[in-house]
N, C-alpha and C positions, 0 to 999 in steps of 0.2 A: 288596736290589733297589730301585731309586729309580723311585719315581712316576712313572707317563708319563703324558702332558697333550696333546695336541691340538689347535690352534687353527685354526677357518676362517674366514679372511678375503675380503670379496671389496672388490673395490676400485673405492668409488665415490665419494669426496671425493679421487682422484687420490692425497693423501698422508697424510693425516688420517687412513682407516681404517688403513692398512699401516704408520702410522707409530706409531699405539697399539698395534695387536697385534705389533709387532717389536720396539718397546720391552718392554712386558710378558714376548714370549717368552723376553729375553735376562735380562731380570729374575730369570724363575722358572729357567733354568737356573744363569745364574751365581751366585746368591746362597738358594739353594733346592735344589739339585741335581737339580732336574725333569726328566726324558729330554722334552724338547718339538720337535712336530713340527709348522710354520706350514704351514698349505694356503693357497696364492695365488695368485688367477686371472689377477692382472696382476703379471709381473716387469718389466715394463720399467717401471710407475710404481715398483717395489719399489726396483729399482737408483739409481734420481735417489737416493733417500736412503741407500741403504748399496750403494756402488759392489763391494766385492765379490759381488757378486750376479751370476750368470752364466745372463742370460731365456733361453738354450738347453735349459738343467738341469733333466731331469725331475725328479732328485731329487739334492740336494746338500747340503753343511753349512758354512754362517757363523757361525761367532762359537761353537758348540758346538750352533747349533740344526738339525735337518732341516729343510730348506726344500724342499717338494715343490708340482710348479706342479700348480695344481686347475682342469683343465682341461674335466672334464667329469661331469656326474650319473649318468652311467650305468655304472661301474666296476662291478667286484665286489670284495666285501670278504669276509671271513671273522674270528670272535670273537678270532684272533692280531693280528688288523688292527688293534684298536682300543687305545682311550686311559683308561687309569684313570680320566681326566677329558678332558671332550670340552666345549669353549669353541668356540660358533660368534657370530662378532660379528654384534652389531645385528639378530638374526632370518634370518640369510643363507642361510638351507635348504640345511642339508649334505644331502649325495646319500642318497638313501632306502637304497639297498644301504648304508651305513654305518650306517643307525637299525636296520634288520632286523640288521643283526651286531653292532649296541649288545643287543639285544633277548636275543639266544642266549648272551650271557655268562655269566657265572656267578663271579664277582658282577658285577652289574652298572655300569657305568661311572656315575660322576657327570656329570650331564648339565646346563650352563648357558651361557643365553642373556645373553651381556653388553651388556647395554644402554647406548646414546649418555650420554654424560654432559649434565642438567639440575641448575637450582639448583631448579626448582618443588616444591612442599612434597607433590605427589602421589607421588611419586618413596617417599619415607620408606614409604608404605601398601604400596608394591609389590616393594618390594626384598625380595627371597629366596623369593618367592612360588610358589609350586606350580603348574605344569601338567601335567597325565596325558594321556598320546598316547590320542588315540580310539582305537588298534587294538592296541597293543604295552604288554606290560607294561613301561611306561619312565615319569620322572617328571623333567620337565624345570625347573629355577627359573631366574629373573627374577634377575638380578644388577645390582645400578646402582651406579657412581661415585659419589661427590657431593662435598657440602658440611656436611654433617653426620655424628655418629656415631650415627644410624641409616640410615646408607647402607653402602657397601663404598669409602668415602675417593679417594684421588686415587693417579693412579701416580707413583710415586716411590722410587728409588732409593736404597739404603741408602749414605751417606755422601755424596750428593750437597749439600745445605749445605754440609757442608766443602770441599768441591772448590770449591764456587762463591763460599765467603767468602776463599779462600787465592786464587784468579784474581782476584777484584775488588780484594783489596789488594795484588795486585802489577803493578805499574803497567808493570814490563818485561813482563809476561806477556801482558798485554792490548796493548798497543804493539807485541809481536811475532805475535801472532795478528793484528791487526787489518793490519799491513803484509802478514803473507804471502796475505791477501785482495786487496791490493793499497791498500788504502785510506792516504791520503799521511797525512803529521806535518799537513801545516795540515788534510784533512779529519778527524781526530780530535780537533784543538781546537774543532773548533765544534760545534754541538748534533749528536749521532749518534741515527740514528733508523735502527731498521729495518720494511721495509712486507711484509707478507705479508696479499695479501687477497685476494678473489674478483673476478673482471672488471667488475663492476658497481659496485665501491667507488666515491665519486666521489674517485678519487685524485687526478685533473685539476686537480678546482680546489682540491684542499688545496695541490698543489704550484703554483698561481699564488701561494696566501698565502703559501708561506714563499718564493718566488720576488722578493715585491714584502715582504718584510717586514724587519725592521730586526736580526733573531737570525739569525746564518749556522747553514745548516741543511744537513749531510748526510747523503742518506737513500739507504740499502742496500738495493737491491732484487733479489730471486732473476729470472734468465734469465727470462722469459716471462709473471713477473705483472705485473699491471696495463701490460702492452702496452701498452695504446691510448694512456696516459697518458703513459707515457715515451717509448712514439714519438713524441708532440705535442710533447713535451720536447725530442729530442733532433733532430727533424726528419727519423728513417729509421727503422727497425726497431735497435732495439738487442740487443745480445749481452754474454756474460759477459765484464768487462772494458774496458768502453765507461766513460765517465764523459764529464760534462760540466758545467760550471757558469754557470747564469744569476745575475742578482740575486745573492740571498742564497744561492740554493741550488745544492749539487751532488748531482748522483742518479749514485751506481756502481751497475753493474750487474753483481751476483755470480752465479755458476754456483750449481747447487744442493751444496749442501755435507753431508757425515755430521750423523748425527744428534746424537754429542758434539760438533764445533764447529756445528750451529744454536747447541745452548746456551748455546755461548763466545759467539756474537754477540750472543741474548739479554742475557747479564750483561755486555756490554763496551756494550751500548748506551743511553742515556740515556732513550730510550722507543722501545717496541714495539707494532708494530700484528701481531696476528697474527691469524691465521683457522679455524674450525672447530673442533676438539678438542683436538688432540694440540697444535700449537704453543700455543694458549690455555693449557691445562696448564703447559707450561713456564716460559709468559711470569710463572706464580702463585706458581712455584718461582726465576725469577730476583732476586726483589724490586724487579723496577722498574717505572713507572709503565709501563700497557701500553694499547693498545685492540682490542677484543674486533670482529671481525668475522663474523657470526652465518651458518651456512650460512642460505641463503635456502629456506623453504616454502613451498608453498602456503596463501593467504589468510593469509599474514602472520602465520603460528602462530613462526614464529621472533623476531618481534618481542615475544610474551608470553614468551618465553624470553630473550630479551634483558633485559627490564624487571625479569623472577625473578631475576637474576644478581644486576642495579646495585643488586636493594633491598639484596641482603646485601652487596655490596661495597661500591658508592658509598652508605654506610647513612647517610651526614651530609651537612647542606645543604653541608657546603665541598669536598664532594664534587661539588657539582652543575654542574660545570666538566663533571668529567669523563662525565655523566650524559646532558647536552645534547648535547655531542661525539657519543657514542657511539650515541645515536640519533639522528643527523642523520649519522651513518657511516653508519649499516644502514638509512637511507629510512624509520625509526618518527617522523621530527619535518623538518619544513619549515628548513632553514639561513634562511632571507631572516627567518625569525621571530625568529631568534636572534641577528641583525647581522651573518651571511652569516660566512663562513668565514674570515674576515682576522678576525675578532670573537672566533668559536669558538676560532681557534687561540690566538689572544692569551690567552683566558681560560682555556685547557687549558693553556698553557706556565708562567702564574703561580702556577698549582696544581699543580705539577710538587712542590718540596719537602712539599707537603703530602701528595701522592698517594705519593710514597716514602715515606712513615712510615707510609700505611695499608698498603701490600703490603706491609713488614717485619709489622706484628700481622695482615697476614690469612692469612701464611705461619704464625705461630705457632698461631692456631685452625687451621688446614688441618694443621698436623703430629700436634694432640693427638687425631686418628681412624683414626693409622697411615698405612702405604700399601694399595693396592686387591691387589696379587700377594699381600701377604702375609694379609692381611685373606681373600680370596680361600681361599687355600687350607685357611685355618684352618673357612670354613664347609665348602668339598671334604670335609675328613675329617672334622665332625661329619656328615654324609651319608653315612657311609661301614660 
């Protein structure tokens, strides 16, 4: 009888959480044989990334996983109802009638809270750590991602290098993905960039730099982000399919696409900006020069999270191209101090060969900690 697992997501980074917990879910079924069942509050952010998704569907099954919409805290549940293992992301308070029916089992379910992935060195003290429900015999741990092999590693998929070294060296392969986006033979000769960030990025005025700069620049943006920026671009509201070319640069504007072609875009594109978790992940796994755009906190806690990453990645001053950039992306550093953004980008495009050769060795440390499903399960059944 195979393992069943649990997941409750609720969705508040729009794709970042539902995009780590439906990775992970498909993970632990396909390659683990886990009965897995995702709880999610929002299918219609769910559907942008995996279109068979059907937001009518109280309960339904994609890819081999139960996908059931978690609509409200006040259900009833009973000890048949529950999950060998019960994954609620990021503290998201699964419905109390679910802990009272974790409580009456016998044996009890493995109970953990998956925490946000950080590079901060606090992270190590806390991961697998013990909490006891104040009222119920139950025993919840602390599970964190990381960057080290005293954390629970990174998500990633078994045989995914391979996939991604056999696409990158075939040049039809990517030339035919990159057309059926729409994207022409001349925007593929020129620098390919794709942008995935928060509304607040100053994407404006990076794309006047590559607009007024002398490296033709094509840059792939998903339907809806950075609006303001490509509306000022394009001079209307743009949609999936729209392109346009100023200066040096053309900005397409892609629909949101499945979770395996993000990836293809990832490794077809020459540099990545991506945002929050899940694509950040990816961008660590495609080996190419990327930039990290940090959900925004209050009082600026995501800026000492920002600064914990670049110490471990950008760890060398020829790194410090990409270091200056990447806080002057997330508002930690003043551009005008740094010689404004025609400057930045200059200095972050000449460090491009360099910065590809640290994400080929920072994929190789990042591999010797395993993946997080697998890692994952193996502490599940020491709890067990």
């Amino acid at each position: 009888m195979s393992t069943t697992l649990a997941i409750f997501c609720k969705v508040i980074d729009n794709y970042g959480d539902i995009g780590i917990c439906w990775r992970l879910a498909r993970q632990l079924t396909a390659e683990h044989g886990v009965a897995v069942t995702l709880w999610v509050d929002d299918l219609a952010s769910f559907r942008r990334i995996c279109p068979p998704v059907d937001v009518a569907a109280g309960v339904q099954t994609v890819d081999g996983v139960t996908v059931r919409h978690w609509q409200t805290q006040d259900a009833a549940y009973a000890p048949a109802d529950i999950a060998d293992i019960v994954i609620e992301f990021f503290g998201c308070d699964i419905p109390p009638a679910y802990i009272e029916a974790m409580a009456a089992c016998e044996p009890r379910p493995v109970w953990l809270n998956l925490e946000g992935l950080t590079a901060e060195e606090w992270v190590e003290g806390c991961h697998t750590l013990p909490s006891s429900h104040p009222r119920l015999p139950l025993t919840k741990h602390f599970y964190f991602p990381g960057f080290t092999g005293k954390t629970g590693g990174l998500l990633r998929e078994t045989g995914l290098a391979i996939e991604r070294h056999a696409f990158q060296h075939d040049g039809a392969a990517r030339g035919a993905f990159l057309s059926r986006l729409g994207v022409t033979q001349q925007e593929q000769q020129a620098m390919l960039v794709s942008l995935f960030c928060y509304p607040y990025a100053p994407a404006a005025a990076l794309m006047q730099a590559w607009q007024h700069g002398a490296q033709p620049v094509a840059c792939l943006v998903p339907e809806g982000v950075a609006a303001d920026a490509v509306q000022a671009f394009f001079g209307h509201p743009a949609r999936a399919g729209d392109v346009a070319t100023r200066g040096a640069l053309t900005v397409r504007v892609l629909p949101f696409i499945p979770q395996p072609d993000y990836d293809r875009l990832l490794w077809a594109c020459d540099l990545n900006f991506v945002r929050g978790e899940d694509s950040w992940v990816r961008a660590q796994w495609a080996g190419k020069p990327f930039v990290w755009h940090i959900y925004a906190q209050d009082e600026n806690l995501h800026h000492k999270k920002l600064r914990a990453f670049l110490q471990r990645y950008a760890a060398a001053a020829v790194d410090a191209a990409l270091g200056d950039f990447s806080l002057c992306w997330n508002g930690a550093a003043a551009p005008e101090q740094q010689g404004g953004w025609p400057d930045l980008w200059q200095r972050l495009h000449a460090a491009l060969p360099t910065l590809a050769a640290s994400a080929a060795a920072w994929e190789q440390q990042m591999l010797a900690h395993g993946d997080l499903a697998a890692n994952l399960l193996r502490f599940a059944a020491s709890l067990r």
